[in-house]
C-alpha positions as CSV (number, residue, x, y, z in Angstrom):
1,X,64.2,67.5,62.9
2,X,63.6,66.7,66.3
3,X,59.9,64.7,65.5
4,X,61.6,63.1,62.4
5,X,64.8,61.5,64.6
6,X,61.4,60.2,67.4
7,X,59.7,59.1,64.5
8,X,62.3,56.7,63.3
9,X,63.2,55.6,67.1
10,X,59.5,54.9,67.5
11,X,59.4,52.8,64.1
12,X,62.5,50.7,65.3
13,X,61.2,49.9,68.9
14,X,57.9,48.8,67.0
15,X,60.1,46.6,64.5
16,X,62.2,45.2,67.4
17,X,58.9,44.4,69.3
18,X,57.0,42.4,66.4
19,X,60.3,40.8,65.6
20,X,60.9,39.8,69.4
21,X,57.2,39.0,69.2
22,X,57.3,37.0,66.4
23,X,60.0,34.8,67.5
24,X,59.0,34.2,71.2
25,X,55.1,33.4,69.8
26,X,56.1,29.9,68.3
27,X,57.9,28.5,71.1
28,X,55.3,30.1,73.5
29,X,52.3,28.0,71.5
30,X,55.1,25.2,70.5
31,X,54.9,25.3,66.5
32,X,56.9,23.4,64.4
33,X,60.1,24.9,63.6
34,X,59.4,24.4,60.5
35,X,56.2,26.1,59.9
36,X,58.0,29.1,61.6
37,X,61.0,28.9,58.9
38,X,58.9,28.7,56.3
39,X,56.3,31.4,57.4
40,X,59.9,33.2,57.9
41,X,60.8,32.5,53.7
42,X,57.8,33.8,52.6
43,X,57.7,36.9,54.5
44,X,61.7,37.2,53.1
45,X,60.6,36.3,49.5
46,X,57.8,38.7,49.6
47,X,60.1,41.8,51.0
48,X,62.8,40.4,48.1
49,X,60.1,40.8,46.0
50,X,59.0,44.3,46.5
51,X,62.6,45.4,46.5
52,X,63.5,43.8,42.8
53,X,59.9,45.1,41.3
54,X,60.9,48.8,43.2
55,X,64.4,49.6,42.7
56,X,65.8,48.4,39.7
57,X,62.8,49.1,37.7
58,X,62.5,52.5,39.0
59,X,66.1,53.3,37.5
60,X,65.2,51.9,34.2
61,X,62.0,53.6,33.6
62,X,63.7,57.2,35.1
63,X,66.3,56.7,32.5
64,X,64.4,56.6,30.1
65,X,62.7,58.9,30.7
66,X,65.6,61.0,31.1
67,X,66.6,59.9,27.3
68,X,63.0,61.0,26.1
69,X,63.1,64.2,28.2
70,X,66.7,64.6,26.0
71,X,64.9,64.4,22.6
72,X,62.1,66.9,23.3
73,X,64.3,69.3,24.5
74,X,66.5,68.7,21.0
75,X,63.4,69.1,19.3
76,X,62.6,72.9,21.1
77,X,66.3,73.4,19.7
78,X,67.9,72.9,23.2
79,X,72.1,71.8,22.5
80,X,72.6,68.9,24.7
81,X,75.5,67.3,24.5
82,X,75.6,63.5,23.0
83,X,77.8,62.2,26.2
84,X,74.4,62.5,28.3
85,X,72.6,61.0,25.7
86,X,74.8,58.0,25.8
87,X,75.6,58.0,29.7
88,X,71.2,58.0,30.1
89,X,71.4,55.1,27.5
90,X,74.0,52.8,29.6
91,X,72.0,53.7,33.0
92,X,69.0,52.4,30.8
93,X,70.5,49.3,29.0
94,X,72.4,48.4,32.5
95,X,69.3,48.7,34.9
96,X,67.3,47.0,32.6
97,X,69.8,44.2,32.5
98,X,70.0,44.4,36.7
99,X,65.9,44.3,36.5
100,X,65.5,40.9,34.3
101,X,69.2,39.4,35.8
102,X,67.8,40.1,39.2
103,X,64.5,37.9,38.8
104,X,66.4,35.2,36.9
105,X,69.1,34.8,39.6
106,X,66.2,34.8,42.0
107,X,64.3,32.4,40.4
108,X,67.1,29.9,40.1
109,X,69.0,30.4,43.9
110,X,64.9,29.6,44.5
111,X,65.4,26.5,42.2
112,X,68.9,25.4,43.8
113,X,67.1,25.4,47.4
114,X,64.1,24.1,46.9
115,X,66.0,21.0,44.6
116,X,68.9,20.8,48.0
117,X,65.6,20.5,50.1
118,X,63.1,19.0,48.5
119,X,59.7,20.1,48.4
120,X,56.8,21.2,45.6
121,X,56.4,24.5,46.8
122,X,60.0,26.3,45.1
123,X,59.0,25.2,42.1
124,X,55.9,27.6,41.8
125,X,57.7,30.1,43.8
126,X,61.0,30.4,41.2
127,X,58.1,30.3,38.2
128,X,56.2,33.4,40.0
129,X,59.6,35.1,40.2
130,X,60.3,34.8,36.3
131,X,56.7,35.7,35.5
132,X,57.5,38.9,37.9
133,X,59.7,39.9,35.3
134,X,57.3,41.1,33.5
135,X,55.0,43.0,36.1
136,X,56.5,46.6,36.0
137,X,56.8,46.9,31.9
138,X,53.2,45.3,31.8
139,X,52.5,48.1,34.2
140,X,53.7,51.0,32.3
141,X,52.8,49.4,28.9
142,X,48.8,50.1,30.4
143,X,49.6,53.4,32.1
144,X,50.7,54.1,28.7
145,X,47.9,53.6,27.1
146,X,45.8,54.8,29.4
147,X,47.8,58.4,29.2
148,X,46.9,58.1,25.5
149,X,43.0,57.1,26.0
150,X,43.0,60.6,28.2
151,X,44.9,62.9,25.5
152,X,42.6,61.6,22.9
153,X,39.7,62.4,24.7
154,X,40.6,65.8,25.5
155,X,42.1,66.3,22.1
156,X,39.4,64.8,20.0
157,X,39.9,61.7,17.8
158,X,43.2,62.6,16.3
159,X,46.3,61.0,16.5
160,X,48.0,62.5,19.4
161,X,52.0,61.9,20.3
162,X,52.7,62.3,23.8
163,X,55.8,64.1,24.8
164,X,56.9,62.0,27.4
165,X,56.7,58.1,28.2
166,X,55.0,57.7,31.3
167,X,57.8,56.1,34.4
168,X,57.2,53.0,35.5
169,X,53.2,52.6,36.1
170,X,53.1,56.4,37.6
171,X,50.1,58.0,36.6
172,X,51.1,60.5,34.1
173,X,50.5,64.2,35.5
174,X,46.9,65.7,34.1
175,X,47.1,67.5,30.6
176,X,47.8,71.3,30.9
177,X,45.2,73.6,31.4
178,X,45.0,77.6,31.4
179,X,45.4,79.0,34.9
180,X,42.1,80.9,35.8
181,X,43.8,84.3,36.1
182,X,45.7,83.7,33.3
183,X,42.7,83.3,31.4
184,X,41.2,86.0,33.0
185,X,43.7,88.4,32.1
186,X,42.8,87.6,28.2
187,X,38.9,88.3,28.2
188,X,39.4,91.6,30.3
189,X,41.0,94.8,28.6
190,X,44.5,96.0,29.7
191,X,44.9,99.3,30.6
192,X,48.0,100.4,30.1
């Protein structure tokens, strides 16, 4: 507890040093002010960026995983009742909503300021953040696939239904195996 409570002191003298730093450097080599603002925007953009691929998509793809996780267990004969169904289908339709409204509300307050300031530069910025959009389902469209190419491959050439959607881009967990004493236990005799 001790070295986690240091640990986050340490990080926060670090970050008050580089930002200290990073504001005494331009006057000390007398840059423009604004080179320094617009260093300072696409530093912001970037961290904005990060955060609305992250967060939002991160609560869509866990909900719907949660709503596949619901069907297989249906399918074992699990009861579940329908209000999670629907609650895990409003956290999906709603984050998804967040996700897509997030980049588009982006990409036009980027629009509004670079149109208020003038400048060429918004323009690709606002059309990067729409094409964004589409990073993180891209993502897990090929993670997808790629969880199929490896279930075929240990399966053979059938047709092979995976039980769960991968999350979001995270690389799917490997397919099951026997443990080694398990396995051990059936090729030796029991004595009983």
């Amino acid at each position: 507890m001790v070295k986690s409570v240091g640990g986050k002191v340490v990080r926060a003298a670090v970050a008050v040093a580089v930002l200290a730093g990073s504001v005494a450097l331009p006057y000390a080599i007398e840059v423009p002010l604004t080179i320094v603002l617009g260093v300072g925007a696409v530093i912001a953009c970037l961290l904005w960026l990060r955060l609305l691929l992250t967060l939002p998509w991160n609560l869509y793809f866990r909900a719907r995983s949660v709503l596949a996780e619901i069907a297989v267990s249906r399918d074992e004969g699990l009861v579940i009742s329908q209000a999670r169904d629907d609650e895990a289908a409003r956290i999906a339709r709603m984050t998804l909503g967040a996700a897509v409204a997030g980049h588009a509300v982006t990409a036009l307050l980027v629009l509004a300021a670079t149109l208020v300031l003038g400048g060429r530069a918004g323009y690709w910025v606002a059309a990067f953040y729409l094409l964004s959009t589409f990073f993180r389902p891209a993502g897990a469209y090929f993670a997808q696939l790629r969880f199929l190419r490896l279930l075929r491959a240990d399966h053979g050439s059938g047709v092979v239904r995976p039980l769960l959607p991968v999350s979001g881009g995270v690389r799917p967990p490997p397919p099951a195996r026997s443990h080694p004493v398990s396995s051990l236990s059936t090729r030796m005799p029991r004595t009983e």
